[in-house]
MIDOSE-1310 file (N, C-alpha, C; in nm, 2 decimals, decimal comma, always signed):
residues 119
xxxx	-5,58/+6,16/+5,09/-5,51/+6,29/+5,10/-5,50/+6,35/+4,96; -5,52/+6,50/+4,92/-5,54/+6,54/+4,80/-5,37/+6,60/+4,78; -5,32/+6,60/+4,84/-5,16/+6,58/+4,80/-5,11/+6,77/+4,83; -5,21/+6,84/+4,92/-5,23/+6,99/+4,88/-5,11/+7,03/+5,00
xxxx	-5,02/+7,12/+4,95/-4,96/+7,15/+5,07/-5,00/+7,28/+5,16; -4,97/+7,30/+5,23/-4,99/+7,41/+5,39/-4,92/+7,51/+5,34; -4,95/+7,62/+5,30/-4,83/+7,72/+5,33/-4,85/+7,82/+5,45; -4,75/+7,82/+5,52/-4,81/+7,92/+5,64/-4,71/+8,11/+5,58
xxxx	-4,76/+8,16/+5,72/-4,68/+8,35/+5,66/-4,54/+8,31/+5,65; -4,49/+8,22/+5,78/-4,31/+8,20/+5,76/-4,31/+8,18/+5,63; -4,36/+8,09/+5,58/-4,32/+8,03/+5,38/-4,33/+8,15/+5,32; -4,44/+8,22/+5,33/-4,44/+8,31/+5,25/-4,29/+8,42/+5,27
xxxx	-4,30/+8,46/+5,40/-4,19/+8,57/+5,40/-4,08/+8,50/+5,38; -4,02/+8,39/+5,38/-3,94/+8,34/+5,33/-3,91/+8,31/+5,16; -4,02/+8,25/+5,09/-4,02/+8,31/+4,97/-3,97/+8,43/+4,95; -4,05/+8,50/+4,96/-3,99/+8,70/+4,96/-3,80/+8,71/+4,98
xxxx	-3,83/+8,63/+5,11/-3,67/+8,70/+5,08/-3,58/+8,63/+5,03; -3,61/+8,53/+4,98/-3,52/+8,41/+4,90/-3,55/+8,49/+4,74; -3,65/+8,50/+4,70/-3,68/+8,62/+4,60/-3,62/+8,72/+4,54; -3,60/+8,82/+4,71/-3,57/+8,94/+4,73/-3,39/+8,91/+4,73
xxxx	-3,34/+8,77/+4,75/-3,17/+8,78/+4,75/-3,15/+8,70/+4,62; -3,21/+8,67/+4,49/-3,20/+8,64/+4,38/-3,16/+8,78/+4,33; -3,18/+8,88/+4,36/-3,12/+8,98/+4,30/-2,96/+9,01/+4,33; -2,86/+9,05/+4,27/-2,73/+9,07/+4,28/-2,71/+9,22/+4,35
xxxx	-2,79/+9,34/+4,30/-2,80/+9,46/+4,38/-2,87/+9,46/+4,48; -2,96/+9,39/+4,51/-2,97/+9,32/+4,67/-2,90/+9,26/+4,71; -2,82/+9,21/+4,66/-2,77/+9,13/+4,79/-2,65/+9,18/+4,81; -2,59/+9,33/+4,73/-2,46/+9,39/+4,72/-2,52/+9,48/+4,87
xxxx	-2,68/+9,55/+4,84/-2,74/+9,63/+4,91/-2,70/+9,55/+5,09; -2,73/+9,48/+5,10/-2,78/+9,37/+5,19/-2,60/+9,36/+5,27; -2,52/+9,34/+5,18/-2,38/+9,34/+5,23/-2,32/+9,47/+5,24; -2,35/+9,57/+5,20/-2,35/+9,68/+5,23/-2,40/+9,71/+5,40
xxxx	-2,53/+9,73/+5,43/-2,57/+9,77/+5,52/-2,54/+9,65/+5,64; -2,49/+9,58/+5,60/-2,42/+9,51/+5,74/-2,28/+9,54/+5,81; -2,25/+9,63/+5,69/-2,13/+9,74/+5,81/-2,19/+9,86/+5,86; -2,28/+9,87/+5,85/-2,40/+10,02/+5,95/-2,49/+10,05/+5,85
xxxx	-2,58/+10,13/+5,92/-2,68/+10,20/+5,84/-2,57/+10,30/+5,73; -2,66/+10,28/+5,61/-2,67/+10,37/+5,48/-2,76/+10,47/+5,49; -2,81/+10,57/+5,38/-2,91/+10,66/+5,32/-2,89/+10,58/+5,18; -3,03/+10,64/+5,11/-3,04/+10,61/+4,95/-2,96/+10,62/+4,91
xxxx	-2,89/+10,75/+4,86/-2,84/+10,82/+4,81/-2,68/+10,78/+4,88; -2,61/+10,66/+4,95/-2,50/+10,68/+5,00/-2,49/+10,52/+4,92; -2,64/+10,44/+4,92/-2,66/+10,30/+4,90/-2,65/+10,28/+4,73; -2,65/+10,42/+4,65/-2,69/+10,41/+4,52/-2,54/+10,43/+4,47
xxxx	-2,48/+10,52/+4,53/-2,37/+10,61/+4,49/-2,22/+10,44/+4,37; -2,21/+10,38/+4,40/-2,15/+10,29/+4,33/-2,23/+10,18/+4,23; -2,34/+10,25/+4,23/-2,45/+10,19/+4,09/-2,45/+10,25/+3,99; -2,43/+10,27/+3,86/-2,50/+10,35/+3,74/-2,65/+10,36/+3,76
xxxx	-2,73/+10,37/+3,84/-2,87/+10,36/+3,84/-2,88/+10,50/+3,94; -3,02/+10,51/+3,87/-3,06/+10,64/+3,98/-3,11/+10,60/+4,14; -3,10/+10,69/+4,21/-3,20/+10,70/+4,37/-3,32/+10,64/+4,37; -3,38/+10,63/+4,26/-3,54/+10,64/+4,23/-3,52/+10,43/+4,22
xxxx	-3,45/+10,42/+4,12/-3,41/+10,25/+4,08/-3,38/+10,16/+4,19; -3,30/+10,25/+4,30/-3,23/+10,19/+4,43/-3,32/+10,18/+4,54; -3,46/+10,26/+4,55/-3,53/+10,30/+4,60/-3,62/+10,15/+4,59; -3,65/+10,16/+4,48/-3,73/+10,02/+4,44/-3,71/+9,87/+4,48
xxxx	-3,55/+9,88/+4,47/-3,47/+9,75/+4,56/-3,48/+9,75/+4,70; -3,46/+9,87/+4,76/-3,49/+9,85/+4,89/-3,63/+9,85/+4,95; -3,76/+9,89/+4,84/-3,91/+9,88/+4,88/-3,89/+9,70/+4,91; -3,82/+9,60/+4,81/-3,82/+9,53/+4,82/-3,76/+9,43/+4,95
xxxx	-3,68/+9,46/+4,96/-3,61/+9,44/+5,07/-3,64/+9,45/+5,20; -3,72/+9,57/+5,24/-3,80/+9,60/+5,37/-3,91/+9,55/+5,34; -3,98/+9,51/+5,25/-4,11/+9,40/+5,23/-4,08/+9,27/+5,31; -3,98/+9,16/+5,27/-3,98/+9,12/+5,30/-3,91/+9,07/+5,49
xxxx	-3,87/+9,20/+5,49/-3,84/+9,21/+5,64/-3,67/+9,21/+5,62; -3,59/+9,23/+5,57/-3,48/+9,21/+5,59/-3,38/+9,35/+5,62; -3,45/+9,46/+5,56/-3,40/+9,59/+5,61/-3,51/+9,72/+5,63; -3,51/+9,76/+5,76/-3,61/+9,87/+5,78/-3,56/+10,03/+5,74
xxxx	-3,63/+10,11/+5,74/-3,60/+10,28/+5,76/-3,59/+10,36/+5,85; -3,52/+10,42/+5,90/-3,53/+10,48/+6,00/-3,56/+10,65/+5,97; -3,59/+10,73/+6,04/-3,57/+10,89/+6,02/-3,49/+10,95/+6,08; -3,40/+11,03/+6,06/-3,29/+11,12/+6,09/-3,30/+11,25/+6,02
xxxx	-3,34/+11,37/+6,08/-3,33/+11,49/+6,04/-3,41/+11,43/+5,92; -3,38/+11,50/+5,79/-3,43/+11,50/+5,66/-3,41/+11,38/+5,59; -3,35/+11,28/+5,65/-3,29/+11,14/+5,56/-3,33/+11,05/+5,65; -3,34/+10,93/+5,53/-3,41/+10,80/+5,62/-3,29/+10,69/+5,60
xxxx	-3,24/+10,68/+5,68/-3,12/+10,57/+5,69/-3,20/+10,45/+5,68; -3,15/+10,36/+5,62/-3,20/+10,23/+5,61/-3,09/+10,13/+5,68; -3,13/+10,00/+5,73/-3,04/+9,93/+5,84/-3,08/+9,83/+5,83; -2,99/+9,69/+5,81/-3,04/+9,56/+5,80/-3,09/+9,51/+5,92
xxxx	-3,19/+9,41/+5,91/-3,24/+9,39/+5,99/-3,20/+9,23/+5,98; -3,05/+9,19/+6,09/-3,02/+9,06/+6,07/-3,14/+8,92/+6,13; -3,20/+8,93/+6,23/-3,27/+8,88/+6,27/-3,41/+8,77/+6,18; -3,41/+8,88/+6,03/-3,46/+8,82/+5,98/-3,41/+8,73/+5,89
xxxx	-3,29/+8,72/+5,86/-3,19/+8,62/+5,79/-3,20/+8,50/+5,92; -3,29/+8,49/+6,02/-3,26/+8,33/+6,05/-3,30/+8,28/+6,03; -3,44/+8,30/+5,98/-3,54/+8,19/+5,93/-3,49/+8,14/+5,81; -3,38/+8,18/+5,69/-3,34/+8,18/+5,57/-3,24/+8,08/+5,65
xxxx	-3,17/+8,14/+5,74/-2,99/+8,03/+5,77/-3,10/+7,90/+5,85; -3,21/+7,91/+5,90/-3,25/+7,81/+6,00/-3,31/+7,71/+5,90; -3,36/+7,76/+5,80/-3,37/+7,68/+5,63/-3,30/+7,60/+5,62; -3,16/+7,66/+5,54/-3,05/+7,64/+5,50/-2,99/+7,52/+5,55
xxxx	-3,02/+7,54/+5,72/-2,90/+7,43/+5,77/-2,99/+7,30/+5,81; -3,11/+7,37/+5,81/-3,17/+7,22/+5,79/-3,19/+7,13/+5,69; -3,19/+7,19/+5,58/-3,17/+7,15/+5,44/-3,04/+7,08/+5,41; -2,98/+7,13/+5,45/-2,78/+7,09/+5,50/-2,78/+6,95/+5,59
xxxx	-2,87/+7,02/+5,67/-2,83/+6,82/+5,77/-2,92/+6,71/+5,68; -3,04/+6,71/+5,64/-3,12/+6,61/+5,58/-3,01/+6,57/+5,44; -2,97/+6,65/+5,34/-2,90/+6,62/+5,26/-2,81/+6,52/+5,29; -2,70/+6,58/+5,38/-2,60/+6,53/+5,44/-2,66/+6,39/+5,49
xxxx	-2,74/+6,35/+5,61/-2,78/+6,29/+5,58/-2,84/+6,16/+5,47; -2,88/+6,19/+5,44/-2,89/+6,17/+5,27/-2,77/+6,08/+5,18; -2,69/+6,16/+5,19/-2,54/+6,17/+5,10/-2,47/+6,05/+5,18; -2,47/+6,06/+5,36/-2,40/+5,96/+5,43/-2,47/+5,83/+5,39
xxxx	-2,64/+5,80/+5,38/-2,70/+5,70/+5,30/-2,65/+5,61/+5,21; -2,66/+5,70/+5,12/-2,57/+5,67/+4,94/-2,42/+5,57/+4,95; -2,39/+5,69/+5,04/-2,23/+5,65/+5,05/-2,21/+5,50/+5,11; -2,28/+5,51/+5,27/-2,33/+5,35/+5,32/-2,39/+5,22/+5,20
xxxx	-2,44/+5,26/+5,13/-2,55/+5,16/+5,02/-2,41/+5,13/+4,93; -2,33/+5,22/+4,87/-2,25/+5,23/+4,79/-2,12/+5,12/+4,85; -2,11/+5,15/+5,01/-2,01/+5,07/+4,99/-2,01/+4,92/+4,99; -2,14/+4,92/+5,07/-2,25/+4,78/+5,08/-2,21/+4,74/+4,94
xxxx	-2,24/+4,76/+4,82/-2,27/+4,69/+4,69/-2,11/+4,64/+4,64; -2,01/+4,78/+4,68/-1,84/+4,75/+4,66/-1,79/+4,61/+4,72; -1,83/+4,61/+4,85/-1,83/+4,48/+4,95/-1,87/+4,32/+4,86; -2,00/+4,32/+4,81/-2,07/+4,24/+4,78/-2,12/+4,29/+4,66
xxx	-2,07/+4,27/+4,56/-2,14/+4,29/+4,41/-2,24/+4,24/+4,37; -2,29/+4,09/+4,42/-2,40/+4,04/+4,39/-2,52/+4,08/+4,46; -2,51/+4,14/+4,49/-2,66/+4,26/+4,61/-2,70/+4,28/+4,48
C-alpha cells in the first residue's frame, strides 16, 4: 500500500466549510443569519467594510453550501442553510467519541501502572 489517501466531494465540501468558518466575519455572518434571512446590505451594516467586501464572504459561504440566495423584489436575501452544518457536527462528534475513547484508555493504562509500579 502506497500510503495514498481517498478524498471523496464530502472531504472536500467539508474542507470548504471548515475553511470557510476559520473566518471570524463568517462565522459572525453565519450566526447572524440563523435568526432569519438577511440582505447584503442588512449583513454588512455592523462591519466597517463595504457591501462589495461582505459580498465576497458570502460568495464564500454559499460555495461551500452553508448559506444560499434567494430573490425578493430587487434584493437577494441570503439564508443559512443549516442542514449543511451536519456533516461538520457529524465530524465533530465523531471525532469526540474516538478521542474520548482514547482519553478513557490513557486514564485505564494510567491507573494500571498507579496500581502496580513495576509494570
Amino acid at each position: 500500500m502506497n500510503g495514498a489517501v481517498t478524498t471523496t466531494a464530502g472531504d472536500e465540501r467539508l474542507d470548504a466549510m471548515f475553511a470557510a468558518l476559520a473566518d471570524r466575519t463568517r462565522r459572525d455572518i453565519v450566526a447572524r443569519l440563523a435568526g432569519g434571512e438577511a440582505t447584503v446590505t442588512e449583513l454588512a451594516a455592523p462591519y466597517g467594510m463595504s457591501v462589495q467586501a461582505v459580498s465576497q464572504h458570502l460568495r464564500v459561504l454559499e460555495r461551500c453550501g452553508l448559506i444560499s440566495r434567494g430573490r425578493h423584489r430587487q434584493t437577494r436575501p441570503c439564508r443559512l442553510e443549516p442542514q449543511a452544518l451536519e456533516s461538520a457536527l457529524s465530524w465533530i462528534q465523531e471525532s469526540r467519541r474516538v478521542w474520548a475513547e482514547r482519553m478513557d484508555g490513557l486514564e485505564a493504562h494510567l491507573d494500571r501502572l498507579r496500581e502496580d509500579p513495576q509494570r
